[in-house]
C-alpha positions in Angstrom: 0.0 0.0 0.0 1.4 3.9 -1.0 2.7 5.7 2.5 0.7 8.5 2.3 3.3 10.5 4.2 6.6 9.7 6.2 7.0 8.0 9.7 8.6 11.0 10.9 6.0 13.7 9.8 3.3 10.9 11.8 5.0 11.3 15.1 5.7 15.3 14.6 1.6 15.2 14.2 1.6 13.5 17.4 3.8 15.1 19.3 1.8 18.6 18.2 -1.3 17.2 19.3 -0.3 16.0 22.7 1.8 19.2 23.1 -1.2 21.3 25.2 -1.7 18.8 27.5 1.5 19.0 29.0 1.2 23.0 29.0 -2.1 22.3 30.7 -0.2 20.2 33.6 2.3 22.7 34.3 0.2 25.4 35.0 -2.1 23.2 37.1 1.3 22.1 39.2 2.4 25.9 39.3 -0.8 26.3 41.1 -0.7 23.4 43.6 2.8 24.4 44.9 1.7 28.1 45.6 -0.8 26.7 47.7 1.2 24.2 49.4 2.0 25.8 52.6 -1.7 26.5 53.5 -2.5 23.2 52.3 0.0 22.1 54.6 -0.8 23.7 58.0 -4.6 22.5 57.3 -3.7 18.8 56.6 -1.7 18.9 59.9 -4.9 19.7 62.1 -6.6 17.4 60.5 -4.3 14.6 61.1 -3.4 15.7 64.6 -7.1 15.6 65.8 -7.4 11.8 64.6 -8.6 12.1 60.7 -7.3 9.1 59.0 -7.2 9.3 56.0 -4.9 12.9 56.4 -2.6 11.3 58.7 -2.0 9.1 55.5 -1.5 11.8 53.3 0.7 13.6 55.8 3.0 10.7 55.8 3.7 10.2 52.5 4.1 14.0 52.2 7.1 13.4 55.2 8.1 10.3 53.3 8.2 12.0 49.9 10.4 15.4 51.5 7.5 18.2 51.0 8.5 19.7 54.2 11.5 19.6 53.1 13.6 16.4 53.8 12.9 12.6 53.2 11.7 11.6 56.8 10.5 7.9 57.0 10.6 7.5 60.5 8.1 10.6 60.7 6.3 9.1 57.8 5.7 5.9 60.2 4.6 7.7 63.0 1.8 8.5 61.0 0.9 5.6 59.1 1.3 3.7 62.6 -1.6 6.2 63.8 -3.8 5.7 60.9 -3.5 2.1 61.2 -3.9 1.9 64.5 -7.3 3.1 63.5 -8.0 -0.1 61.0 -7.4 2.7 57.6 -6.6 -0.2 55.1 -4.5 2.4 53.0 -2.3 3.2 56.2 -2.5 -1.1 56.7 -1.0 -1.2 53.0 2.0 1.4 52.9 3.0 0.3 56.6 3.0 -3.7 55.7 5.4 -2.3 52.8 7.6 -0.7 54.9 7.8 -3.5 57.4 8.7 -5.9 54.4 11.4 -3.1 53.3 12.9 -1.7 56.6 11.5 1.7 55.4 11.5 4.0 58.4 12.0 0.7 60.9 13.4 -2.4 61.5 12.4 -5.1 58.5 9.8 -7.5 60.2 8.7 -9.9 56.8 6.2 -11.5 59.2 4.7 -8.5 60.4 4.8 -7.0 56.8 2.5 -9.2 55.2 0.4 -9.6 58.5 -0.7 -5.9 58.0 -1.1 -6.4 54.5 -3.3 -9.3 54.8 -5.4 -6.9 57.2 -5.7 -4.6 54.4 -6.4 -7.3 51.8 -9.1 -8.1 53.9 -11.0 -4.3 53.5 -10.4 -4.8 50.4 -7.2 -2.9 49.3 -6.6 -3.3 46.0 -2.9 -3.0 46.1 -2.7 -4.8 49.0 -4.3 -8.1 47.1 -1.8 -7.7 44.4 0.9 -7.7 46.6 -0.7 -11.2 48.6 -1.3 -12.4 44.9 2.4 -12.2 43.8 3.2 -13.6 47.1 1.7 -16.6 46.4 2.2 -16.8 43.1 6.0 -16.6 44.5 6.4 -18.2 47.1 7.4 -14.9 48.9 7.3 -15.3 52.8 4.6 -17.7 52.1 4.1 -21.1 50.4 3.4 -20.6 46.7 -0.4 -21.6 46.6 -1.7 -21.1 42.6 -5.4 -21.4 43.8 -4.7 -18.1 46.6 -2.6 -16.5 43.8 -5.8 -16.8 41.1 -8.4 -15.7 44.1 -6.1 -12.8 45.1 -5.3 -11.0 41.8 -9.0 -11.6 40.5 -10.0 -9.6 44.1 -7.1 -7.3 43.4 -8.9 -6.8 39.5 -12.4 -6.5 40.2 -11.0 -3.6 42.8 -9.7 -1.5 40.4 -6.2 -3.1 40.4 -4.6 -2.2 37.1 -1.3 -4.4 36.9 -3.9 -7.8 38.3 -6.5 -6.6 35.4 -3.9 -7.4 32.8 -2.2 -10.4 34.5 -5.9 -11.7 34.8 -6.7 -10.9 31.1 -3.5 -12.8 30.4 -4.8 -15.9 32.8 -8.0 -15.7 30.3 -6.1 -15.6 27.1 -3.7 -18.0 27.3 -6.3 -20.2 29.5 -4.0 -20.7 33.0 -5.4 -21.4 35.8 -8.9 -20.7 34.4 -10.5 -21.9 31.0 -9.5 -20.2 28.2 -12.0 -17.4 27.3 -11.1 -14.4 25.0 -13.8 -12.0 25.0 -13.3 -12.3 28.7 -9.3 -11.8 28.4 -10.2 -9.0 26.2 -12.6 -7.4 28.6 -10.1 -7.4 31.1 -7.5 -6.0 28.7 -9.7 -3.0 28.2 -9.8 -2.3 31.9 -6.5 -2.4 32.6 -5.6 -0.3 29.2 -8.0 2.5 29.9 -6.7 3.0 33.4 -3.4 4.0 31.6 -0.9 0.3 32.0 1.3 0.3 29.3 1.8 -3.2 29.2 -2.0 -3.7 29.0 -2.2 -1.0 26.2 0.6 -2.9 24.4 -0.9 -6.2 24.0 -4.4 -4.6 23.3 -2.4 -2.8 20.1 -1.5 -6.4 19.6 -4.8 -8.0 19.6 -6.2 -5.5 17.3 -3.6 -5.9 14.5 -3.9 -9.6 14.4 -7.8 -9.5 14.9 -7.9 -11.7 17.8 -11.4 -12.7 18.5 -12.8 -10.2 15.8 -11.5 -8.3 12.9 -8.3 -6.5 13.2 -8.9 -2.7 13.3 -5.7 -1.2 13.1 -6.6 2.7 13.4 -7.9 1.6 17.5 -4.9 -0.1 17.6 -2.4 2.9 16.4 -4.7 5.1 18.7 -3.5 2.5 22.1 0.3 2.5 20.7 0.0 6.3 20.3 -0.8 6.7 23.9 1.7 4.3 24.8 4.3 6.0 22.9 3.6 9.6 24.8 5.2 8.0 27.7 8.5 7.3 25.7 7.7 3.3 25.6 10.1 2.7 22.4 8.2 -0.5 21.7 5.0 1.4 21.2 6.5 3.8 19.1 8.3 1.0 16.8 4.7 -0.9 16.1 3.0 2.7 15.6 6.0 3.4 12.9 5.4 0.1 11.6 1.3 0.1 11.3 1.3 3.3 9.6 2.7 1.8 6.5 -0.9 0.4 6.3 -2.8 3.9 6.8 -4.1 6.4 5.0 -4.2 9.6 6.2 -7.9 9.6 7.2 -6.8 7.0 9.4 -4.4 8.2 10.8 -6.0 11.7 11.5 -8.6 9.1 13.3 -6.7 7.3 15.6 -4.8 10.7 16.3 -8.4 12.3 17.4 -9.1 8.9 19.6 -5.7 9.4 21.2 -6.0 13.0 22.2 -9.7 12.2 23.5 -8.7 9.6 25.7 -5.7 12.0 27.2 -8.0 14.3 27.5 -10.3 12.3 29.1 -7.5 11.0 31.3 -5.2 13.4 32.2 -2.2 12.0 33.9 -2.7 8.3 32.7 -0.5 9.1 29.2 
């Protein structure tokens, strides 16, 4: 088929469209840092009189240096608090930090005791963590069946990185029968929330018309949103896919790009 115009004049199209939204970010940063220190002194009540879900926030704020230094310990003393107060978030970060020596002495046992506690509410990262656990045999004993019941929880929670190790389960019928509409469905989920990998393999799917018929300008549009985060494999199969394109196409799957950043600001 004619190239209707060069692989490089395709990703200067893309780089021009996408351009704004990073304009758009830095003035929205520009204004979160002014505020900060307000921000700040407010959060602080609110975690000192026994809100929760601040005394979170305010730890990874000591934990990530905005006051102005990397203070783990401090970081602790707050999750510790929010825990203390059964917050499955605080449950999750802490169990992490007992399993990494992060702010206090390593404790594997207690690590994965606090983040069975917040598997239990229903923390989505903390069922992906007791799913690779199991699935590793990582301070427990590999179990497939608690692996499989952990990162399908983890999924149906909202858990990117299970959605498209579950899809993957589906497709290539592991653990569970083989079912690609299913695979697919999960795919989707996971691609939309922004996980490259998941985006990647959807592009895939697409081209080769896996369970229907390939559709290669939905398929440029997931490699396209791929690529925006520098992924250099995306950016090879979207070079490679336009050789099949016409411009119409390609002005298509550009539009479906920008909508979805649009849509999803942050997740490009």
């Amino acid at each position: 088929m004619t190239v209707l115009y060069p692989n490089t004049e395709v990703m200067r199209m893309f780089k021009r469209t996408f351009l704004f939204l990073v304009f758009a970010y830095l003035l929205l940063a520009g204004s979160y840092y002014s505020a900060l220190p307000e921000v700040a002194h407010e959060l602080k009540g609110a975690a000192r009189s026994g809100d929760a879900e601040a005394q979170v926030i305010l730890a990874r704020k000591y934990f990530e240096g905005d006051f102005g230094s990397h203070d783990p310990v401090e970081a602790v003393r707050w999750l510790q608090r929010a825990a203390d107060q059964g917050n499955a978030d605080a449950l999750n970060i802490l169990g992490r930090f007992y399993l990494a020596g992060v702010g206090l002495e390593r404790d594997a046992a207690r690590g994965l005791a606090l983040l069975k506690s917040s598997a239990d509410k229903d923390q989505p990262q903390a069922q992906a963590y007791l799913a690779y656990a199991y699935g590793q045999g990582d301070g427990v004993e590999r179990n497939a069946a608690e692996f499989l019941r952990w990162t399908r929880r983890a999924a149906e929670n909202g858990d990117a990185r299970s959605r498209f190790n579950l899809a993957t389960l589906y497709l290539v019928g592991s653990l569970v029968p083989q079912d690609v509409p299913e695979g697919r469905r999960w795919l989707e989920l996971s691609a939309d929330q922004g996980f490259t990998e998941a985006q990647l393999a959807l592009g895939e799917m697409l081209i080769r018309g896996v369970g229907q018929p390939p559709d290669l300008v939905e398929a440029c549009k997931w490699f396209a949103i791929a690529g925006t985060k520098g992924n250099p494999q995306a950016e090879k199969r979207l070079n490679q896919i336009v050789e099949y394109m016409t411009k119409e196409e390609m002005d298509e799957a550009a539009h479906r790009a920008n909508v979805w950043l649009e849509i999803n600001p942050g997740k490009g």
